[in-house]
C-alpha positions as CSV (number, residue, x, y, z in Angstrom):
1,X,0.0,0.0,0.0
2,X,2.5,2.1,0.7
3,X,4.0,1.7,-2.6
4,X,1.1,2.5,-4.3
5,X,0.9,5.8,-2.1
6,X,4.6,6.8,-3.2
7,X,3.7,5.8,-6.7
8,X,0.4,8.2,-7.2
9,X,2.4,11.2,-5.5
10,X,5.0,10.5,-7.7
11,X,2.7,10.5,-11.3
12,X,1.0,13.5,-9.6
13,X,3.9,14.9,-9.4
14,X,4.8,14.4,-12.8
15,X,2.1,15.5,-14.2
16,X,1.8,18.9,-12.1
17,X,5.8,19.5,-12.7
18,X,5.8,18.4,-16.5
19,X,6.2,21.0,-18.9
20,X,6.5,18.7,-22.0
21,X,3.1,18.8,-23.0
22,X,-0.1,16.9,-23.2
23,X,2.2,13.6,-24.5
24,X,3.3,12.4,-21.1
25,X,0.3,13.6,-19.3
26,X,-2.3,11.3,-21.4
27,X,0.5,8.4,-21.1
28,X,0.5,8.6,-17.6
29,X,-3.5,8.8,-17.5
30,X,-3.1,5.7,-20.2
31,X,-0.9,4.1,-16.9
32,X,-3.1,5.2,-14.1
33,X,-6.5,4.0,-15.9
34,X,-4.4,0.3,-17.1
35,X,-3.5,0.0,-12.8
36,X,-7.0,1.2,-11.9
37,X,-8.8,-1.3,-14.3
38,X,-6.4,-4.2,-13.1
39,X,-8.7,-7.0,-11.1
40,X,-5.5,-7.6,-8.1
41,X,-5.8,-3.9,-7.9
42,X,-9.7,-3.8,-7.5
43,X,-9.5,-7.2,-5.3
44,X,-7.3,-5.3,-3.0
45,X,-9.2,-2.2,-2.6
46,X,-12.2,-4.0,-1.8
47,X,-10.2,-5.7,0.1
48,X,-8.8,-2.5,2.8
49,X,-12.5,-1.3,2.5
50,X,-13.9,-4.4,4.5
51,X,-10.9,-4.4,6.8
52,X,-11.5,-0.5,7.5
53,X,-15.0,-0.9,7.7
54,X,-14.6,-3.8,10.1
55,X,-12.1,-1.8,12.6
56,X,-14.1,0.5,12.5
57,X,-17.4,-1.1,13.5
58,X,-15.2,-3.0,16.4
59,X,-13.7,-0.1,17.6
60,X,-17.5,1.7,18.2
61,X,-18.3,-1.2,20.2
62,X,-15.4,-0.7,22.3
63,X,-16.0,2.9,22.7
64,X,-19.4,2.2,23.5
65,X,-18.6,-0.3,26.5
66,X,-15.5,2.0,28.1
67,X,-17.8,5.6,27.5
68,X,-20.1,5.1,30.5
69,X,-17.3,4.1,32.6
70,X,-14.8,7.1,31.5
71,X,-17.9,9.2,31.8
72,X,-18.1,8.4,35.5
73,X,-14.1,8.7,36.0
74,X,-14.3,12.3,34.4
75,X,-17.3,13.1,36.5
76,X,-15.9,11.6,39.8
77,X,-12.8,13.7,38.9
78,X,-14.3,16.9,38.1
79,X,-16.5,16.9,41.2
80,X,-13.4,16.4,43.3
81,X,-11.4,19.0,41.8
82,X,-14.6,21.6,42.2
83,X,-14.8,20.2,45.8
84,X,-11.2,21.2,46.3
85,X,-11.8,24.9,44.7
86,X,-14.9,25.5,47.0
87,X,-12.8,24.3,50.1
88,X,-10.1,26.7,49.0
89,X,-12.3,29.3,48.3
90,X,-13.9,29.3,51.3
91,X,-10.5,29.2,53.0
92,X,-9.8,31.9,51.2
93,X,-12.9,34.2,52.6
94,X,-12.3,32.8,56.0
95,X,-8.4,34.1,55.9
96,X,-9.5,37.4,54.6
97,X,-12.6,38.1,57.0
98,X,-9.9,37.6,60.0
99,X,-7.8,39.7,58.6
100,X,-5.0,37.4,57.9
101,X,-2.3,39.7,56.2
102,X,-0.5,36.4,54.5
103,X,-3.6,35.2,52.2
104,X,-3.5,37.3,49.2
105,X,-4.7,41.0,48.9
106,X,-7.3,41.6,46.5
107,X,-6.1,45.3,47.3
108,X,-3.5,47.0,44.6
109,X,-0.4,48.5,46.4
110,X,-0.5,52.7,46.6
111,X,-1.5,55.0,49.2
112,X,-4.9,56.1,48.1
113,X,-7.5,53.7,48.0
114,X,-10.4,54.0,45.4
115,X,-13.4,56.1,46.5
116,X,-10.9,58.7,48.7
117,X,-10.5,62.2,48.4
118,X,-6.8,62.4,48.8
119,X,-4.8,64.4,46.5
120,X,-2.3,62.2,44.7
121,X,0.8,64.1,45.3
122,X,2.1,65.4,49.0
C-alpha cells in the first residue's frame, strides 16, 4: 500500500511539474486507468474497505462499552477537583474576613484607596 501511495504522489507529481506537453500527461493517465482497471488492484481495494470498515465497527463497540465508565471517571474527577476549589475558596474568605495579612490581597499596592478624596501628590 504504501508503494502505491509513493507511486500516485510521484505521477501526480509528474504530471503537475511536466512541462512537456499533453504527450506524457495522457500516457500517464493511459498508466493510471491500465493500474485502476487491473482485477489484483480492484481485489485489494475491496479488500482494505472491508478491513477498515470492520475496525471500525469493532472499535465503536469498544467505545461504546468503556464511555459510560470514563464518563463516571471524568465526572468523579471533576467533582473532586470543584470540591477542592470550594474548600479553597472558602478558606480563602475565611483568611480574609480575620484579617490574615498572608492570604493574598485583593487590594492594589498605593496610598490612596479608590473612592478617597486624597490628592495624589504630597
Amino acid at each position: 500500500m504504501k508503494k502505491f501511495i509513493f507511486l500516485a504522489g510521484l505521477a501526480i507529481g509528474f504530471v503537475v511539474g511536466s512541462r512537456a506537453g499533453r504527450g506524457p500527461y495522457e500516457s500517464l493517465e493511459r498508466t493510471a486507468r491500465h493500474v485502476a482497471d487491473d482485477p489484483e488492484v480492484q481485489r485489494r481495494a475491496a479488500q482494505a474497505k472491508d478491513t477498515a470498515s470492520k475496525v471500525a465497527h469493532d472499535t465503536a463497540g469498544a467505545v461504546k462499552e468503556k464511555a459510560p465508565e470514563v464518563a463516571s471517571n471524568v465526572q468523579g474527577a471533576v467533582a473532586g477537583a470543584a470540591g477542592s476549589a470550594k474548600e479553597r475558596i472558602g478558606s480563602a474568605r475565611e483568611d480574609h474576613r480575620s484579617g490574615d495579612e498572608s492570604s493574598t490581597s485583593t487590594h492594589a499596592g498605593g496610598d490612596a484607596e479608590v473612592g478617597e478624596d486624597k490628592p495624589l501628590s504630597s
